[in-house]
C-alpha positions as CSV (number, residue, x, y, z in Angstrom):
1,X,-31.8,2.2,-5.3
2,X,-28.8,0.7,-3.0
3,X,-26.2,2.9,-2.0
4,X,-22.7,1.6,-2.5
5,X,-19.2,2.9,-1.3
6,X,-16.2,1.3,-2.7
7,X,-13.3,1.5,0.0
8,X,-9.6,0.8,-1.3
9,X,-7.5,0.7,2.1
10,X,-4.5,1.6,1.4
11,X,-1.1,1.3,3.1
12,X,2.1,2.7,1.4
13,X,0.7,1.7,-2.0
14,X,1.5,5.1,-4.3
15,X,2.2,2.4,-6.9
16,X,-0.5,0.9,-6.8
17,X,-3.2,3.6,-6.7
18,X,-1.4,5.4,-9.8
19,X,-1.8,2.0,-11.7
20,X,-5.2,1.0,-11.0
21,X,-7.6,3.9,-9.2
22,X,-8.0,5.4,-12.4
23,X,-9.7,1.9,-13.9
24,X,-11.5,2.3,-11.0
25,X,-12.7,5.5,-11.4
26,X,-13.5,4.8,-15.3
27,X,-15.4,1.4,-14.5
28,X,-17.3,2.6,-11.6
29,X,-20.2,3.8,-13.5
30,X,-23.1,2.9,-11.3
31,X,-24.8,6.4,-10.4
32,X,-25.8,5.9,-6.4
33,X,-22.0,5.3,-5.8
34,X,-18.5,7.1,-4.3
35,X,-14.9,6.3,-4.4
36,X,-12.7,6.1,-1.3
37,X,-9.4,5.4,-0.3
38,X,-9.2,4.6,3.3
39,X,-5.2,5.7,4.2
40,X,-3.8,3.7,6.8
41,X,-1.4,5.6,8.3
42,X,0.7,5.6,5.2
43,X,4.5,7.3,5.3
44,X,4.9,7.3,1.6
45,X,3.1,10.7,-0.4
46,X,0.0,8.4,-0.9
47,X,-2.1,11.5,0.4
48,X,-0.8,14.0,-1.7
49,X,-0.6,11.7,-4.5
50,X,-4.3,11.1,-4.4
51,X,-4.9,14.6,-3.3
52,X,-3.2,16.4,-6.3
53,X,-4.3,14.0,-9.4
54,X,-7.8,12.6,-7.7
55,X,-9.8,15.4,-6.1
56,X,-12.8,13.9,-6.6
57,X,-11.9,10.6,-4.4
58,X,-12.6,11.1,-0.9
59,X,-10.0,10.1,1.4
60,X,-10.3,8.9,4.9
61,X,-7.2,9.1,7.1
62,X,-6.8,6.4,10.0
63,X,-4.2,7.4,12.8
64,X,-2.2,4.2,12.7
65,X,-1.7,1.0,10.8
66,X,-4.2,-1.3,12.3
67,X,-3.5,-3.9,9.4
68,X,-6.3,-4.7,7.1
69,X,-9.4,-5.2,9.9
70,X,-8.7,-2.7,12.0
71,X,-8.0,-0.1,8.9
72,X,-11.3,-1.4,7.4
73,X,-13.0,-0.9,10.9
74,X,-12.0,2.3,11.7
75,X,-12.7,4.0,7.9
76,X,-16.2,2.2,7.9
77,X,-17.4,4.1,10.8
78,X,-17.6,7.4,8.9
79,X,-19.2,5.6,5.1
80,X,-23.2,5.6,5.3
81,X,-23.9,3.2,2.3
82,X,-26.0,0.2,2.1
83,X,-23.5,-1.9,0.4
84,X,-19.6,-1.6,0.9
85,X,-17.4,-2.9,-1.5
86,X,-14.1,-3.5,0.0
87,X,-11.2,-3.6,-3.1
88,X,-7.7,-4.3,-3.1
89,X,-5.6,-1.6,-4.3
90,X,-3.7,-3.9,-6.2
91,X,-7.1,-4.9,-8.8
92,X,-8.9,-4.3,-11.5
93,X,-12.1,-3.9,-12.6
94,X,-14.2,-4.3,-15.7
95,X,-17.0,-2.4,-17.0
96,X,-19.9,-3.1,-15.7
97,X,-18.8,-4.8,-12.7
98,X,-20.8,-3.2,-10.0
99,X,-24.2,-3.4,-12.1
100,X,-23.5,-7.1,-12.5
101,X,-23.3,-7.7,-8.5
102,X,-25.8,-5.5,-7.2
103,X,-28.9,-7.6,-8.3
104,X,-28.4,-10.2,-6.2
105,X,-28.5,-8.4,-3.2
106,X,-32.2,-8.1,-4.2
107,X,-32.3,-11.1,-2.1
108,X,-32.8,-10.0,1.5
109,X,-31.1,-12.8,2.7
110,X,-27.8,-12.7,0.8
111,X,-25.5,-10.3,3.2
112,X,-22.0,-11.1,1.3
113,X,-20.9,-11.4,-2.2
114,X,-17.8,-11.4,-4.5
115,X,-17.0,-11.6,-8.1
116,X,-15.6,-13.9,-10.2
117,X,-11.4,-13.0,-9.4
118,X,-8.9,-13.6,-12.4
119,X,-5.1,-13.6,-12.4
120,X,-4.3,-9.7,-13.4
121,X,-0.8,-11.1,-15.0
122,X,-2.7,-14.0,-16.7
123,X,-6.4,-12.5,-17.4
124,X,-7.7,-16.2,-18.7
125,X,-6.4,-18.1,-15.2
126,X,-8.3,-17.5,-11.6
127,X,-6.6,-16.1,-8.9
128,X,-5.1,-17.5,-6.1
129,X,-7.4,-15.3,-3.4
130,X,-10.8,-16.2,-4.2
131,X,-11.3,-17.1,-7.4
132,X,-14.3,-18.4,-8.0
133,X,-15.7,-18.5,-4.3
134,X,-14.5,-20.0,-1.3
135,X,-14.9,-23.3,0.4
136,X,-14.0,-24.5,3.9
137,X,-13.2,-28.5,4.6
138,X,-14.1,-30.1,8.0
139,X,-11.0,-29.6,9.3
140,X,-11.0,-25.7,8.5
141,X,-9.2,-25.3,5.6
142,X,-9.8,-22.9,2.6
143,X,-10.0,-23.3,-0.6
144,X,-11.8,-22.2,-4.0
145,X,-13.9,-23.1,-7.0
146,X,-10.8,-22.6,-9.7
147,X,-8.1,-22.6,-6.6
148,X,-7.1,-25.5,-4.4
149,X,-3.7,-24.9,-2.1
150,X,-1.3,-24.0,-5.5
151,X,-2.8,-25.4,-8.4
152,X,-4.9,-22.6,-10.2
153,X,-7.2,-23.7,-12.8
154,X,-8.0,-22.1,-16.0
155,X,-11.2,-20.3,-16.3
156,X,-13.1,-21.7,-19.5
157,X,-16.1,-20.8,-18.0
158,X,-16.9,-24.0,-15.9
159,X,-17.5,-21.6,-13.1
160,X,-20.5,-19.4,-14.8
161,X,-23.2,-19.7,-12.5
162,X,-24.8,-17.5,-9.7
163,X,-23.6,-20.1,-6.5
164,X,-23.8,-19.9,-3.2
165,X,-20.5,-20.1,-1.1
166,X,-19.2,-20.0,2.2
167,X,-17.1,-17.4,2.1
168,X,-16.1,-14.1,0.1
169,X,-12.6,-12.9,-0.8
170,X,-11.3,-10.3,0.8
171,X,-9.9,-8.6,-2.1
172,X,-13.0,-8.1,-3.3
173,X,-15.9,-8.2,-0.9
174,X,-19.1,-6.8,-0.9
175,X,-21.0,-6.6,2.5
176,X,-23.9,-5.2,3.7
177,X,-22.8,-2.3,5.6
178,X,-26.0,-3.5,8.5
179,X,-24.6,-7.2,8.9
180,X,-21.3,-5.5,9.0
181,X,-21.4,-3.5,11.8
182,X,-24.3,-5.5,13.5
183,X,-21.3,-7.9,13.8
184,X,-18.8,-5.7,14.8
185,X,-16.9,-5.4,11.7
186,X,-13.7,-7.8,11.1
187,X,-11.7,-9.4,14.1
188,X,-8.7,-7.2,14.4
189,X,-7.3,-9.5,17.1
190,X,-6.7,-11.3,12.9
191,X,-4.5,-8.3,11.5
192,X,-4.7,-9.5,8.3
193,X,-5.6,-12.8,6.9
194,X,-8.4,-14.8,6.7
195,X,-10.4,-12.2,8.6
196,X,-12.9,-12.3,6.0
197,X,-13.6,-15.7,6.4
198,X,-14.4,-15.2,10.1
199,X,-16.7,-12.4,9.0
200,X,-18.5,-14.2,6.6
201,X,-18.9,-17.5,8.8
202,X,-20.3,-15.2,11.4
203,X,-22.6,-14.2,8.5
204,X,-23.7,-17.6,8.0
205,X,-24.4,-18.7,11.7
206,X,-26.7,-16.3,11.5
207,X,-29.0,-18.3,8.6
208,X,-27.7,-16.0,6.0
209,X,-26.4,-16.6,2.6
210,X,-23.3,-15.2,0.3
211,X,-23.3,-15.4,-2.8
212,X,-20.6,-16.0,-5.8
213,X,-21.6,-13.8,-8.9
214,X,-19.5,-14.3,-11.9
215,X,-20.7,-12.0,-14.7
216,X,-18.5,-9.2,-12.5
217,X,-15.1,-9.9,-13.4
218,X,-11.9,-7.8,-11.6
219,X,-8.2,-8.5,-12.1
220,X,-6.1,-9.0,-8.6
221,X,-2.1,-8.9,-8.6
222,X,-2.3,-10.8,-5.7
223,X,0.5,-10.5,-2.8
224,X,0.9,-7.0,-2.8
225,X,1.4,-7.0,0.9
226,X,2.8,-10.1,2.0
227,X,4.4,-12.4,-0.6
228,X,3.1,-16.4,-0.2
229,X,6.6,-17.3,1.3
230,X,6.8,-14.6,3.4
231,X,7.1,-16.1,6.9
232,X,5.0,-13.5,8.7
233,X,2.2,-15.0,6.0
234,X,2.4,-18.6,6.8
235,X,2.1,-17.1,10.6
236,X,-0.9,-15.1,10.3
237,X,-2.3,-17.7,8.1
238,X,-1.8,-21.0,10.3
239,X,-3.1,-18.9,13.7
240,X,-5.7,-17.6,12.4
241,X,-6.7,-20.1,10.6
242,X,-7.4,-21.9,14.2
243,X,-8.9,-18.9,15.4
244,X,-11.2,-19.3,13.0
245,X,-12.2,-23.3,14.2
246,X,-12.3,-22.4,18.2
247,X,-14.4,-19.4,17.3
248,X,-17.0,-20.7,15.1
249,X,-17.3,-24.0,15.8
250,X,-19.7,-25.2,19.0
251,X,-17.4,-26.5,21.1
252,X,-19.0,-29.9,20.4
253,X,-18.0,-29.7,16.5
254,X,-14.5,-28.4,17.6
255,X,-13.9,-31.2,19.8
256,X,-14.6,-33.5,17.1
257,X,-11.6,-32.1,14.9
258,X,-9.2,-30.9,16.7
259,X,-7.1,-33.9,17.6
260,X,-6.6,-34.3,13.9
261,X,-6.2,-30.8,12.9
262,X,-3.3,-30.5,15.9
263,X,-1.4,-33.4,14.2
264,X,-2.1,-32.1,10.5
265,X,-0.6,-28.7,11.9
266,X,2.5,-31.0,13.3
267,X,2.9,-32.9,10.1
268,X,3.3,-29.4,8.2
269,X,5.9,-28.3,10.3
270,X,7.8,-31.5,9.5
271,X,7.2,-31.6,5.9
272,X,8.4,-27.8,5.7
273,X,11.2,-28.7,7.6
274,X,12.4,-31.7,5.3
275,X,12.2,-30.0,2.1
276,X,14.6,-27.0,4.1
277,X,12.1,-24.2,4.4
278,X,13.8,-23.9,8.1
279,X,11.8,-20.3,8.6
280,X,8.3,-22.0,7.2
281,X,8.6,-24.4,9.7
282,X,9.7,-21.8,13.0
283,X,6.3,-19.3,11.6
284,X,4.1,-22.7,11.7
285,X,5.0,-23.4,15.5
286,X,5.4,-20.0,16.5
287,X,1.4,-20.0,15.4
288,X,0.5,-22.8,17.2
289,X,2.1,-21.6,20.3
290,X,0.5,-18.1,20.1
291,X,-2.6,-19.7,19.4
292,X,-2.7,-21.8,22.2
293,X,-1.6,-18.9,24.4
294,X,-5.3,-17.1,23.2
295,X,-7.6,-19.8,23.7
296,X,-9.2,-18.2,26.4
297,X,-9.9,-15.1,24.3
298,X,-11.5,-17.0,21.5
299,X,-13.5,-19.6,24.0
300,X,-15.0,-15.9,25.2
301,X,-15.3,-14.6,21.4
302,X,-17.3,-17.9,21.0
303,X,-19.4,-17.2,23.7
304,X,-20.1,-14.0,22.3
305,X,-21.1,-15.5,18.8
306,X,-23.4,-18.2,20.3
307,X,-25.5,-15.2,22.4
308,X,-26.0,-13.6,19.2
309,X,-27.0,-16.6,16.9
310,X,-29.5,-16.8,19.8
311,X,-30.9,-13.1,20.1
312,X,-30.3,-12.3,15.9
313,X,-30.5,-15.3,13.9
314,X,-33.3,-15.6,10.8
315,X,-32.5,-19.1,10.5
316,X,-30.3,-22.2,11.4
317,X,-26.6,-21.5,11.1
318,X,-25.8,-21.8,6.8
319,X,-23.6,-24.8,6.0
320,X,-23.5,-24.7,2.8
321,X,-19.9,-24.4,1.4
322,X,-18.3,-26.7,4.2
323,X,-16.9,-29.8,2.5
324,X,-17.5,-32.4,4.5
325,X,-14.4,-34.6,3.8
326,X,-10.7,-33.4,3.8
327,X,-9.1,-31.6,1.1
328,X,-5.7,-32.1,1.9
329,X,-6.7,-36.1,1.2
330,X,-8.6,-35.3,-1.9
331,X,-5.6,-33.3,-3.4
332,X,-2.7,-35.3,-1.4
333,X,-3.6,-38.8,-1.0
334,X,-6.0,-39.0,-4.1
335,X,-4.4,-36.8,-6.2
336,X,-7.6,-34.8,-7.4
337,X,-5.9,-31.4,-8.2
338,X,-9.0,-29.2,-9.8
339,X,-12.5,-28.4,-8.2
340,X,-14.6,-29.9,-10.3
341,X,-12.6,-33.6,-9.8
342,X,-13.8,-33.4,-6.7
343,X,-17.4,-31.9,-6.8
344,X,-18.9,-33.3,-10.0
């Protein structure tokens, strides 16, 4: 019977625990499982909050705020589970939800996995982080089944079946804790942001698969950290997002895209700059310029992630769940707003 830890890191979030760690608590029936909040460094009463009113929650206390990979680094060291679950404070769950999920992990092969995520302030609309699984176009860009760049679809259950994906939202992933440390846990050089899509593309270079299971259903907030305007967002978001391409990518696939992906980056600085969002514009060039100040750290990270496809892979490196076209042309030029216009 798999072991699994569920792991809420938490950062200043009082609020959030007292609204949702006792659905948590309630939902998390499945017996071979624990509860943990992994504090990062929190200066609110988040401790003694949790400590007075949740005795039976362990709680693991990191020295600093290391942002969400380094906090989810540094707590994972001291969980001995086969399976972590890694939850937003800021969700929901539903009953049944672990017992849903854990079957297809029965699979040897699948490493990664997430639910189907709704809208927690509209319960019948996806969510903007991960929806229905995540896709990646050729030109590195994310986006979901239910969720492409703002327009969130409604789910009437087109999105029902057990699919494989290329990538597993971070607010509510389940990992294998083996894969997880065997690949050195999330990039902190990240923060926050797309981390888990690095970690799950490391995943599938390896030949393995991640999977999308929708009879779990959990409820995110979305935004409790950074709001989708915020500045420091579209930062962390545009950086890393490049990161992501220079790290995974053999440098003969990179140097196939990133002409293109340089001037899309350009063009979105202008746009943001026409329509007057003056500090959109500064985050976006401020990314580029930091990311082109750490190339040489990534070429080695790349490096790194080529030796161990060699020495560790089971297979050839998983492509499924890269869209080989553009989305920003599908949703821009074409006008094809929803998913399933797109991938009949």
């Amino acid at each position: 019977m798999l072991k699994i830890a569920v792991v809420i890191l938490n950062y200043n979030g009082k609020h959030w625990l007292e609204k949702f760690l006792p659905n948590v608590i309630e939902n998390t029936t499945y017996s071979n499982s624990e509860i943990i909040v992994a504090d990062n460094a929190s200066t609110d009463d988040s401790i003694i909050f949790l400590k007075t009113n949740f005795p039976t929650v362990k709680i693991i206390q990191n020295k600093e705020n290391t942002g969400y990979a380094g906090g989810y680094n540094e707590a994972l060291k001291s969980v001995n589970s086969d399976i972590y679950c890694l939850l937003n404070s800021d969700v929901e769950v539903s009953k049944n939800w672990l017992e849903y999920i854990l079957p297809i992990f029965e699979d040897e092969k699948v490493m990664a996995a997430q639910p189907k995520i709704l809208s927690y302030h509209n319960k019948s609309t996806f969510e903007y982080a991960g929806a229905a699984g995540g896709i990646i176009d050729k030109y590195g860009y994310p986006f979901c089944r239910g969720r492409i760049f703002d327009t969130v679809e409604q789910d009437t259950g087109q999105y029902n079946e057990v699919l494989e994906i290329f990538w597993a939202s971070g607010a509510c992933l389940f990992v294998r804790s083996s894969i997880f440390h065997q690949l050195g846990g999330f990039d902190e050089d990240f923060f926050a942001h797309q981390e888990e899509i690095d970690l799950c593309w490391r995943i599938k270079n390896l030949g393995y698969k991640i999977l999308y299971a929708p009879k779990s259903v959990v409820y995110h907030v979305g935004g409790g950290t950074l709001n989708k305007s915020n500045p420091k967002k579209t930062f962390l978001n545009f950086r890393n997002n490049r990161f992501l391409l220079l790290k995974n990518l053999t440098q003969k696939e990179y140097q196939k895209i990133s002409f293109i992906r340089n001037c899309l980056d350009i063009i979105a600085a202008f746009v943001a700059i026409l329509k007057g969002n003056f500090q959109e514009a500064k985050a976006i060039i401020h990314a580029l310029k930091d990311f082109q100040k750490q190339q040489s750290l990534y070429l080695k990270k790349r490096t790194n992630n080529e030796l161990l496809i060699r020495l560790s892979a089971v297979d050839v490196p998983n492509k499924k769940g890269i869209y080989s076209k553009s989305i920003l042309y599908q949703y821009f030029v074409k006008g094809k707003k929803k998913f399933s216009e797109i991938f009949h």
